[in-house]
DRENMAR-172742 format. One record per residue: residue number from 1; residue in one letter; x, y, z of N, C-alpha, C in turn. Coordinates in steps of 0.02 Angstrom, whole numbers, plus 50000, padded with zeros to 5 digits. Last residue first. Layout:
// DRENMAR-172742
[rec NUM,A,[X,Y,Z],[X,Y,Z],[X,Y,Z]],
...
END
This chain:
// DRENMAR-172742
[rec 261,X,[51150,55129,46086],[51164,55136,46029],[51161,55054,46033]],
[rec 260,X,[51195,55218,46205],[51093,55176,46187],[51094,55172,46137]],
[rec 259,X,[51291,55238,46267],[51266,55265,46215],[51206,55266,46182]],
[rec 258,X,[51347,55157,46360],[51307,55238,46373],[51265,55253,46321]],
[rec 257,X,[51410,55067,46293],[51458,55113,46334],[51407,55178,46333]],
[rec 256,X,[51317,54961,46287],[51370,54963,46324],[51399,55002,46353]],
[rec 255,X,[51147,55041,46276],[51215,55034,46241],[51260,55010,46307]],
[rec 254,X,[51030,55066,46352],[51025,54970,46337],[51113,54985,46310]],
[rec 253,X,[51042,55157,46523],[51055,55157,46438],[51052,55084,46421]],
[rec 252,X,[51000,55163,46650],[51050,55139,46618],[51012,55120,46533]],
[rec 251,X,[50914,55247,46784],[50909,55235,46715],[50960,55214,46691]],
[rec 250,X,[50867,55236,46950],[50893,55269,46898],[50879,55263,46827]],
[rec 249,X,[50936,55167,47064],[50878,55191,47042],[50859,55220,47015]],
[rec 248,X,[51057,55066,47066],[51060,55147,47031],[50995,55183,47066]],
[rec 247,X,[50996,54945,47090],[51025,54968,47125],[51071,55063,47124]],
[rec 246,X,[50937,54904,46961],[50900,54911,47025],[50940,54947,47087]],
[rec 245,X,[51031,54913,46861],[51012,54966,46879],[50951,54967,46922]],
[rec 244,X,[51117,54823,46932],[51163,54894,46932],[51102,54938,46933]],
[rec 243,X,[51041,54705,46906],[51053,54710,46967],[51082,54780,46986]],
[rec 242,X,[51051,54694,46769],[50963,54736,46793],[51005,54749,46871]],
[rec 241,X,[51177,54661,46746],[51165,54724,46718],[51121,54750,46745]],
[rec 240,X,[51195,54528,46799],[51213,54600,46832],[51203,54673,46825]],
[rec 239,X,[51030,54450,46781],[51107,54450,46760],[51117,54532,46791]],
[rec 238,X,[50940,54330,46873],[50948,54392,46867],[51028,54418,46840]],
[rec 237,X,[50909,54165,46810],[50966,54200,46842],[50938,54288,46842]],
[rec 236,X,[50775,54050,46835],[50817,54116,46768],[50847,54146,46815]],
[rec 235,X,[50774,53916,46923],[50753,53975,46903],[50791,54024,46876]],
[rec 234,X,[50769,53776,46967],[50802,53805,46932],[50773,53870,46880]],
[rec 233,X,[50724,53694,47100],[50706,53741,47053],[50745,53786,47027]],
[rec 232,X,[50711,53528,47131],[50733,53590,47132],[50713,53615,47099]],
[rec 231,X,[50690,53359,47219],[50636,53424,47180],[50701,53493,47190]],
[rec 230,X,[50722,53189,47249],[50750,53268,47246],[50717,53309,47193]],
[rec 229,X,[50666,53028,47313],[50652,53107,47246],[50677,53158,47295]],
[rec 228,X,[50682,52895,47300],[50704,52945,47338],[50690,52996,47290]],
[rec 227,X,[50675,52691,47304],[50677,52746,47293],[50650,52821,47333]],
[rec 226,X,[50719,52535,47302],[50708,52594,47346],[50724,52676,47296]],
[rec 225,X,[50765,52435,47210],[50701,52451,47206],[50661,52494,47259]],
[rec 224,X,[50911,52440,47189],[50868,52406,47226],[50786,52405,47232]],
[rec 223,X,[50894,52624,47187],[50925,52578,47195],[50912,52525,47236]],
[rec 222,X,[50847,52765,47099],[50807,52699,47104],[50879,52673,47140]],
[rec 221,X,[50775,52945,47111],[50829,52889,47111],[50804,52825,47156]],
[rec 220,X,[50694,53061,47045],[50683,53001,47069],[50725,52933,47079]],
[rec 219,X,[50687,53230,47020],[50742,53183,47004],[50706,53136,47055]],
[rec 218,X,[50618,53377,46932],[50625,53324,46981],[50639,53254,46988]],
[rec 217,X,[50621,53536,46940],[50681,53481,46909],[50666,53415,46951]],
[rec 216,X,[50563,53688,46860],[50554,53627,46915],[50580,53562,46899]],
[rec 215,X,[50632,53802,46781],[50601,53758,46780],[50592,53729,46827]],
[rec 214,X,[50561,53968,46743],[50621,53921,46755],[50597,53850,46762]],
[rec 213,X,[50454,54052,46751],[50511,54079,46791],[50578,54047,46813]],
[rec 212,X,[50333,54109,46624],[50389,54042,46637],[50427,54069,46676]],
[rec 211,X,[50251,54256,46666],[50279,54210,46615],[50310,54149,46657]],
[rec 210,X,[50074,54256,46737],[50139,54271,46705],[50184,54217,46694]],
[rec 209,X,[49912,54247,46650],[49966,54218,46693],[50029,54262,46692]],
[rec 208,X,[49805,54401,46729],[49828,54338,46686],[49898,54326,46696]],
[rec 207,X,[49795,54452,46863],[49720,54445,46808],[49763,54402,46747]],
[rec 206,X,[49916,54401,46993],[49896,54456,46946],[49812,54420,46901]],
[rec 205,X,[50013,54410,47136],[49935,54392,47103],[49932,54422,47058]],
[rec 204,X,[50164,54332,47193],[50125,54400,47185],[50081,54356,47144]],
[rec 203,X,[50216,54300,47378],[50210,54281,47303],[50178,54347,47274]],
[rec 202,X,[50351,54267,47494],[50333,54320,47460],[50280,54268,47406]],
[rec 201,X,[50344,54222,47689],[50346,54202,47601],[50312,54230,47564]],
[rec 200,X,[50457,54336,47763],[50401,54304,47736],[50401,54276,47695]],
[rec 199,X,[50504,54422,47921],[50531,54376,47868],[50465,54355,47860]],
[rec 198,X,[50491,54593,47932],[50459,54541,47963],[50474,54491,47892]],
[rec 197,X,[50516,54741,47884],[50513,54703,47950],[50496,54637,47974]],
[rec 196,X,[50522,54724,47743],[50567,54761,47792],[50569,54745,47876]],
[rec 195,X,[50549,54623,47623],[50513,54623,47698],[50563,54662,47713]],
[rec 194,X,[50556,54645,47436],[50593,54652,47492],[50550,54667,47567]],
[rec 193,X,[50546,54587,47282],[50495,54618,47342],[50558,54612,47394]],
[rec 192,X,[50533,54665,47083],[50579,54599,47159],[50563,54650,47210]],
[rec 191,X,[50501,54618,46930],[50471,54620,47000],[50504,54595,47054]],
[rec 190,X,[50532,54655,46782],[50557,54614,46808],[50513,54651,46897]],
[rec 189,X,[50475,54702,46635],[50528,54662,46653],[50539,54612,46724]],
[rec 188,X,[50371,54779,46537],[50380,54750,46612],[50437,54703,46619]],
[rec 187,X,[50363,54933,46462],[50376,54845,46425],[50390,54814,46516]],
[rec 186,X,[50277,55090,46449],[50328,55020,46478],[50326,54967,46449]],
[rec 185,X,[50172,55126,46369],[50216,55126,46347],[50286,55082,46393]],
[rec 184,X,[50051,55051,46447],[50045,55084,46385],[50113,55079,46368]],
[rec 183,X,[50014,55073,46628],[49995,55039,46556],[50019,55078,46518]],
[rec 182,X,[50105,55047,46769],[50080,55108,46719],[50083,55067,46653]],
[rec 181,X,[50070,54952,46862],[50096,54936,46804],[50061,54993,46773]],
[rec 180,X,[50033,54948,47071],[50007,54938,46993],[50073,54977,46934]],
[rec 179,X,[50004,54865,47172],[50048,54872,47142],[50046,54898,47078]],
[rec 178,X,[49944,54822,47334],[49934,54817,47275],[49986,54861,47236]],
[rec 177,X,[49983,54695,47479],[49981,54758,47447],[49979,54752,47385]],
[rec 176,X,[49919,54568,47590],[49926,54577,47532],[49958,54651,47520]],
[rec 175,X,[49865,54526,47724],[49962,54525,47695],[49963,54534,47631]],
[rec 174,X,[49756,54549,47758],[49770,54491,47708],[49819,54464,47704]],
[rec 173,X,[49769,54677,47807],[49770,54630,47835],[49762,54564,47799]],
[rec 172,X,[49896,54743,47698],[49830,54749,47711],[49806,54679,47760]],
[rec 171,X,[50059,54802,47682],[50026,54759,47667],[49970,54766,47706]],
[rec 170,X,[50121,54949,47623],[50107,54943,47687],[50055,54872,47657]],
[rec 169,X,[50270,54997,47497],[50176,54970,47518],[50184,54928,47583]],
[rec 168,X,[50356,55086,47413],[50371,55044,47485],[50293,55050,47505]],
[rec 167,X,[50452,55084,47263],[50386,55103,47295],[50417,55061,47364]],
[rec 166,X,[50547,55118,47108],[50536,55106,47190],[50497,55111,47248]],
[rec 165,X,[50566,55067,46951],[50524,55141,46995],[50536,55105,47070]],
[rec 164,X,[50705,55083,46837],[50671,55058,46899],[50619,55106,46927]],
[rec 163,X,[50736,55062,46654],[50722,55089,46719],[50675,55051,46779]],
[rec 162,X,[50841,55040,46505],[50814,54985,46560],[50813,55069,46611]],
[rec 161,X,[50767,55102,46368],[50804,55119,46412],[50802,55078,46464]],
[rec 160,X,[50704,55112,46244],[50728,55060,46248],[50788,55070,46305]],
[rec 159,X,[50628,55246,46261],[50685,55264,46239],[50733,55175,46228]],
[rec 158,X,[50510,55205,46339],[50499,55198,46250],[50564,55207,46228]],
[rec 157,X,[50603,55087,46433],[50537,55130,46431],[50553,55154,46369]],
[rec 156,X,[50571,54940,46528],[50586,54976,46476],[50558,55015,46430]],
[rec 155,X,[50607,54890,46709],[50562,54904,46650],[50599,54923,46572]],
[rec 154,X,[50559,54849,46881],[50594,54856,46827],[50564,54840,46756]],
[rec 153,X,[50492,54908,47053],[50478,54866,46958],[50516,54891,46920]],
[rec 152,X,[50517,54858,47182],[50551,54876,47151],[50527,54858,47088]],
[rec 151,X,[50465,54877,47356],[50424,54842,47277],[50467,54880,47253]],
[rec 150,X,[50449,54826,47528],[50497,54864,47483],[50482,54826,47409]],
[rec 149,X,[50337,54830,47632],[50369,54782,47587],[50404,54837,47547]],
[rec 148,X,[50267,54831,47819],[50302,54866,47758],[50338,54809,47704]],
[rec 147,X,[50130,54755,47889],[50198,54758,47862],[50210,54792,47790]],
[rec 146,X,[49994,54702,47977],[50038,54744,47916],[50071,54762,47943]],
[rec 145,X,[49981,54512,47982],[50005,54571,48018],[50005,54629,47948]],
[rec 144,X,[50006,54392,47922],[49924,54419,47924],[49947,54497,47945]],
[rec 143,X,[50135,54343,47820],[50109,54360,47872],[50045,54407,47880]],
[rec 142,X,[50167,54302,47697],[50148,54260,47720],[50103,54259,47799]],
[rec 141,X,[50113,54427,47562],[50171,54394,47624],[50130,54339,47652]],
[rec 140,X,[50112,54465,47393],[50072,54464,47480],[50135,54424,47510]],
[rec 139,X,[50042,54606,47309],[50128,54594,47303],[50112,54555,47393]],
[rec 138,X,[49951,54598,47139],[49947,54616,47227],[50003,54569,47232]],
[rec 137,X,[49961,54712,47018],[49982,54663,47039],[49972,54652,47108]],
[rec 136,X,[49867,54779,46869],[49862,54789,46949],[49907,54714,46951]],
[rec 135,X,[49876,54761,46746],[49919,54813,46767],[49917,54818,46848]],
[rec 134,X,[49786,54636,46681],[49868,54647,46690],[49907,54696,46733]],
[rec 133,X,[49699,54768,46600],[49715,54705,46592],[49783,54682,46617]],
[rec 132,X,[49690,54921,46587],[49626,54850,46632],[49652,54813,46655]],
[rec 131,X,[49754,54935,46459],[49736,54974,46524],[49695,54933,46525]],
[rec 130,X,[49921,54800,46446],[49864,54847,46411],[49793,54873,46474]],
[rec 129,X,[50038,54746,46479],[50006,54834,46505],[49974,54872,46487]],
[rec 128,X,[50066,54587,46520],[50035,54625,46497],[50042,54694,46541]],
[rec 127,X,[50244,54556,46523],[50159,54566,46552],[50136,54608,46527]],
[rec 126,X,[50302,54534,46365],[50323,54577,46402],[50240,54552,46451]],
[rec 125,X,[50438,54434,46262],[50357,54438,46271],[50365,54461,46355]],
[rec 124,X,[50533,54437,46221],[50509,54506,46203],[50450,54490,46212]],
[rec 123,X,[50656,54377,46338],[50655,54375,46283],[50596,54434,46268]],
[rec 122,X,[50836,54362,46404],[50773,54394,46405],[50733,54387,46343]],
[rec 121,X,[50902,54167,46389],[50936,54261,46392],[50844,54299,46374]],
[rec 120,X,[50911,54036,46410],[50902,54078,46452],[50921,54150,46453]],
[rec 119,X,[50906,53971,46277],[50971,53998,46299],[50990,54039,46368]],
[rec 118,X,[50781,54005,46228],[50792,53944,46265],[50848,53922,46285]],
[rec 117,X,[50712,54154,46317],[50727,54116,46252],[50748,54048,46285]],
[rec 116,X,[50566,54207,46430],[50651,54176,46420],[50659,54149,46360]],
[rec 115,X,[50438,54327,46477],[50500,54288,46467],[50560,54269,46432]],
[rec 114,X,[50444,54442,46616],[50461,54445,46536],[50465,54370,46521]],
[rec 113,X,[50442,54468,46750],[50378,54502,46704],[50408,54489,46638]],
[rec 112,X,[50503,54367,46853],[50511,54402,46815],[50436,54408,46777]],
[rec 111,X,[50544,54439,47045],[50476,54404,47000],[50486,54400,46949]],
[rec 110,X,[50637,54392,47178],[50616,54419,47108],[50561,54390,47076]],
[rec 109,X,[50658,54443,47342],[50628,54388,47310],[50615,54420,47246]],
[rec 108,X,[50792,54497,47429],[50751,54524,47362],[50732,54457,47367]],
[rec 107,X,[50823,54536,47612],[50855,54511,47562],[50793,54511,47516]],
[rec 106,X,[50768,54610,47726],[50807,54631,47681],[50856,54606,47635]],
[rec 105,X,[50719,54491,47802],[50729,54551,47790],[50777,54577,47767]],
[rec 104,X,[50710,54316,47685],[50739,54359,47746],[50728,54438,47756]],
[rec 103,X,[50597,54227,47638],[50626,54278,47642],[50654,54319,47677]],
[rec 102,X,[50562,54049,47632],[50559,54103,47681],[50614,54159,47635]],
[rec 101,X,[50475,53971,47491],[50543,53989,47516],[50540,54057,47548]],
[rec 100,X,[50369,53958,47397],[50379,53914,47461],[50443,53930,47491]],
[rec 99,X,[50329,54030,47274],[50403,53993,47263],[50432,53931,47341]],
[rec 98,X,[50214,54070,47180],[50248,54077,47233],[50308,54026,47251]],
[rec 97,X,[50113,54166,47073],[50188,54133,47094],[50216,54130,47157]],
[rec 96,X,[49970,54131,46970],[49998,54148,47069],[50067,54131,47060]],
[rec 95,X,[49936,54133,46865],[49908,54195,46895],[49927,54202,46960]],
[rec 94,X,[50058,54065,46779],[50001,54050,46814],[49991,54113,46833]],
[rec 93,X,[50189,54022,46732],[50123,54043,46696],[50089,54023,46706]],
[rec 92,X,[50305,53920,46855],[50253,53991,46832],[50193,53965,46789]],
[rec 91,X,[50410,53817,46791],[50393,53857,46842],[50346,53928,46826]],
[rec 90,X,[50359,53672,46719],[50373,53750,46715],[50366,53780,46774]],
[rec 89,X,[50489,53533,46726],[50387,53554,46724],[50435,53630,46747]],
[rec 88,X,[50521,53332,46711],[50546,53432,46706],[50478,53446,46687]],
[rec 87,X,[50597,53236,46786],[50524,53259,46754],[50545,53333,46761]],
[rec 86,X,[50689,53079,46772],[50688,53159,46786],[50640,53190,46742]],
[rec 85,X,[50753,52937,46872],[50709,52982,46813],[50685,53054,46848]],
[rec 84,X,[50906,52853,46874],[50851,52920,46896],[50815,52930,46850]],
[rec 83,X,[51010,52709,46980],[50972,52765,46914],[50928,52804,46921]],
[rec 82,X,[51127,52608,47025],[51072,52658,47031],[51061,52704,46970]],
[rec 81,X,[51215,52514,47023],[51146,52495,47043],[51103,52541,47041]],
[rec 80,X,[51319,52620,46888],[51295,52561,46949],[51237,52515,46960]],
[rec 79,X,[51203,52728,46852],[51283,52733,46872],[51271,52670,46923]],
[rec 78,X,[51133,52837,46750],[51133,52753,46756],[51191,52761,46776]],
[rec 77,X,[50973,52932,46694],[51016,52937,46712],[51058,52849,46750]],
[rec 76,X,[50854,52905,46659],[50911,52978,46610],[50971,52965,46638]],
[rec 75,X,[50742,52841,46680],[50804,52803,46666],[50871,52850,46648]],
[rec 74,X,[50631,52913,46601],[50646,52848,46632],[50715,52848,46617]],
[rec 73,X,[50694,53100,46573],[50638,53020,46554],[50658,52962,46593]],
[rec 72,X,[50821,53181,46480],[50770,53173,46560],[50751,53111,46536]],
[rec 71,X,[50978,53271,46475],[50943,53241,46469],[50873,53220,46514]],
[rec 70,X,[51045,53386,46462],[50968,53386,46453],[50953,53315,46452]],
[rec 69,X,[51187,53377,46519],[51191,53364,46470],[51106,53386,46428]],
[rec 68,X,[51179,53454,46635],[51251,53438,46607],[51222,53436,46533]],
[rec 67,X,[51075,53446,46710],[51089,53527,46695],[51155,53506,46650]],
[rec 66,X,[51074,53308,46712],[51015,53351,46663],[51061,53417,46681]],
[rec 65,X,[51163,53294,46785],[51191,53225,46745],[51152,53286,46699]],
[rec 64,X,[51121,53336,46925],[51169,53360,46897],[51180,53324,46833]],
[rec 63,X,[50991,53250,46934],[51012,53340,46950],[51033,53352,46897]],
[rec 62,X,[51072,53138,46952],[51019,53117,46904],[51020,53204,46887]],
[rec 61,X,[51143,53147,47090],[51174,53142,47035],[51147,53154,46967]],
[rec 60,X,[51009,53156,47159],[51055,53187,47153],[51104,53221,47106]],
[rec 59,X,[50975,53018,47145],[50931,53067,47115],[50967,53153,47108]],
[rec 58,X,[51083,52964,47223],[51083,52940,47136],[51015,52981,47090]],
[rec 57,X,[51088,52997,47315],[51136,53006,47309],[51134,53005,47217]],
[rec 56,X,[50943,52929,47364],[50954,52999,47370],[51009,53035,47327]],
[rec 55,X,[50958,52809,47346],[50950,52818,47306],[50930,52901,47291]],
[rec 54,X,[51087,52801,47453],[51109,52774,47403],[51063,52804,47354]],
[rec 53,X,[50996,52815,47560],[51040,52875,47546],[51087,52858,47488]],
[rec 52,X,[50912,52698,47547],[50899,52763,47555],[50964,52828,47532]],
[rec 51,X,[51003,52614,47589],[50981,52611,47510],[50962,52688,47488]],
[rec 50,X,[51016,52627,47726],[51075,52630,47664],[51067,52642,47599]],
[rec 49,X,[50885,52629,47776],[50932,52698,47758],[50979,52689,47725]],
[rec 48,X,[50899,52472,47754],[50829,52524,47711],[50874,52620,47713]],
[rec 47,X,[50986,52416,47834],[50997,52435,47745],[50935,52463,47712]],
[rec 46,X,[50950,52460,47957],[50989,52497,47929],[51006,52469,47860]],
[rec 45,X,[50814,52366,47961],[50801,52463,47962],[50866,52510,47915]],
[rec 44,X,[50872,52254,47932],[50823,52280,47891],[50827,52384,47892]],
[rec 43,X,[50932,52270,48093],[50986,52253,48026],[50941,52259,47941]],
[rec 42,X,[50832,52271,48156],[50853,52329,48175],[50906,52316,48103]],
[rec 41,X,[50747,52150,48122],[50726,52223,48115],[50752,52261,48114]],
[rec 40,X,[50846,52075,48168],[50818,52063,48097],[50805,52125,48073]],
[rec 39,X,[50836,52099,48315],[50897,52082,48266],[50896,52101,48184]],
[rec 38,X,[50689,52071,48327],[50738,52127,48338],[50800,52117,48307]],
[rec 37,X,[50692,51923,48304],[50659,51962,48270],[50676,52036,48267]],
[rec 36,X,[50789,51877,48421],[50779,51871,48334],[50767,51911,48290]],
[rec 35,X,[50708,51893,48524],[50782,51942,48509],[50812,51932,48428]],
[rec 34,X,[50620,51814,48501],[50599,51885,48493],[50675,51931,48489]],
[rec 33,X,[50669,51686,48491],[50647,51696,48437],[50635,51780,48443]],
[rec 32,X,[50710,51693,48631],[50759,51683,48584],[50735,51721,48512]],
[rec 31,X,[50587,51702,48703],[50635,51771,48696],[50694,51744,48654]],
[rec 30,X,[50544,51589,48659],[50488,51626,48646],[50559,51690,48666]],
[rec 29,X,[50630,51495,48694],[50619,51508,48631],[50574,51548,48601]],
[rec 28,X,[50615,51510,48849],[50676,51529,48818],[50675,51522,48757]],
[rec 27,X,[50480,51448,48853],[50497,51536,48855],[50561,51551,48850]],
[rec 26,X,[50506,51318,48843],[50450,51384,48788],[50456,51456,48793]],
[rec 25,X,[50577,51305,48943],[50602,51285,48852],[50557,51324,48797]],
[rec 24,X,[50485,51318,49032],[50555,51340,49041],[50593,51332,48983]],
[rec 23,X,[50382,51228,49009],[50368,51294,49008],[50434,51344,48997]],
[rec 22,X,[50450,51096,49014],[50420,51117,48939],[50391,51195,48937]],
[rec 21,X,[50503,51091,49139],[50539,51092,49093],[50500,51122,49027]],
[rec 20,X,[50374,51087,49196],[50417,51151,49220],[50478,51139,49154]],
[rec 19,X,[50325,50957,49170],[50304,51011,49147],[50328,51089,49134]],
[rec 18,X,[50431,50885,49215],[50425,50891,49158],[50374,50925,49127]],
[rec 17,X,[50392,50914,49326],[50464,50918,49324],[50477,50913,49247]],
[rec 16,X,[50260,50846,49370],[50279,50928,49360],[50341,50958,49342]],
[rec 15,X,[50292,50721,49296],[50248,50734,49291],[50260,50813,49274]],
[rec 14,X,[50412,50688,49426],[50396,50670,49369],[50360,50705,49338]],
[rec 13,X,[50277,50699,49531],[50326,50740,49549],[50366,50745,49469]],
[rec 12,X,[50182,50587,49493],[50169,50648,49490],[50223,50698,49493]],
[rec 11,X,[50279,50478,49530],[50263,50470,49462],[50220,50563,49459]],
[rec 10,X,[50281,50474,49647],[50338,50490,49606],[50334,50517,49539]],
[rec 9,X,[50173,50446,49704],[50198,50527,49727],[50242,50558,49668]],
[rec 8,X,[50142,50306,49668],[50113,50369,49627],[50138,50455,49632]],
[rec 7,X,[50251,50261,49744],[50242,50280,49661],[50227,50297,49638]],
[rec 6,X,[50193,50273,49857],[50275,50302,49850],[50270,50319,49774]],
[rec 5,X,[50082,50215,49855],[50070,50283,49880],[50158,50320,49855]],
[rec 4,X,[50149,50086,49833],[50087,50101,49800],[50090,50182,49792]],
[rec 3,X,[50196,50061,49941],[50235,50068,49914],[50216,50083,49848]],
[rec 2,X,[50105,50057,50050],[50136,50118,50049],[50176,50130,50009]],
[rec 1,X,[50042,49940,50000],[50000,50000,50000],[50044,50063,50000]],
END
């Protein structure tokens, strides 16, 4: 009987000793397998930024490969494992320009009123300045507050003379100020805003579009099948000559040497 009672004790004790084993083996493969999985994850994460800045590096490149040569479309670009496609689109001719880029006080945001040959040099289609149409511009900020803006319009006037007029408009609680384009004999060239007190993002409004202001460059680099887009904007240069006579306020002759010849 008691030796009955000995065996069954045993045989239960047994029993939990091999239960404690199969819990104690499940949970050291239950945190084996999870430090695993972390492992995995954290060695995934860093070749997803590797690729990442691989296909950053190669939309990049894609940039520079188009201002080099023009090229664009699927694929414009091929170095390695990596490659780019590049979508080119207009900046402007629209009735709103704005460009998304803070303005410092007292540094110029430009507008141009003309456009571009395909050599990027000025060309002879002018904003409109027929009377109605075109001649009001509203010049706005980003800030609700009023604020002074410094408006510089550059021009050409019947003598084929480059001139500046210089105004300074108090923006309206909108953040807008208006601007207007003596119709008729000007030819419009060029619009650049200056915050005197208060950094903003400049755009201006007008009643029809204005011209092309450059292009929008946007590069999609592939490596591995990760990909990365770089957007720039490659916008018409202001050349030194308008910069002398924005800064004259004045008048400069179109001749080299004065002459308007």
């Amino acid at each position: 009987m008691e030796d009955g009672m000995r065996n069954k004790n045993k045989k239960k004790m047994s029993g939990q000793v091999v239960l404690m084993v199969l819990l104690a083996s499940a949970l050291i493969l239950t945190l084996g397998l999870s430090a695993s999985r972390i492992t995995t994850t954290e060695t995934k994460i860093d070749t997803d930024q590797e690729m990442l800045k691989k296909a950053f590096n190669a939309a990049e490149s894609g940039i520079d490969y188009y201002m080099a040569t023009g090229s664009t479309g699927v694929s414009a670009y091929k170095s390695g494992d990596g490659s780019a496609n590049l979508q080119i689109s207009s900046i402007g001719e629209t009735r709103v320009l704005y460009f998304d880029e803070v303005t410092m006080v007292g540094q110029l945001q430009y507008f141009w009123l003309v456009n571009h040959n395909a050599d990027g040099s000025i060309g002879s289609n002018y904003y409109s300045t027929t009377a109605g149409v075109g001649n009001t511009i509203s010049v706005c900020g980003s800030n609700t507050s009023v604020t002074p803006l410094k408006i510089d319009y550059f021009y050409l006037d019947t003598g084929n003379n480059y001139a500046v007029e210089r105004t300074v408009a108090n923006t309206n609680a909108l953040g807008c100020a208006s601007f207007n384009i003596t119709s008729g004999s000007r030819r419009s060239l060029l619009l650049t805003v200056m915050p005197i007190d208060l950094h903003s993002k400049l755009s201006i409004r007008g009643a029809i579009n204005f011209p092309s202001q450059g292009e929008r460059v946007s590069s999609t680099g592939s490596v591995s099948g990760i990909n990365n887009t770089v957007t720039v904007l490659n916008r018409y240069r202001v050349d030194l000559f308008l910069t002398e006579a924005l800064v004259s306020g004045g008048q400069i002759l179109s001749g080299d040497d004065g002459s308007g010849n």
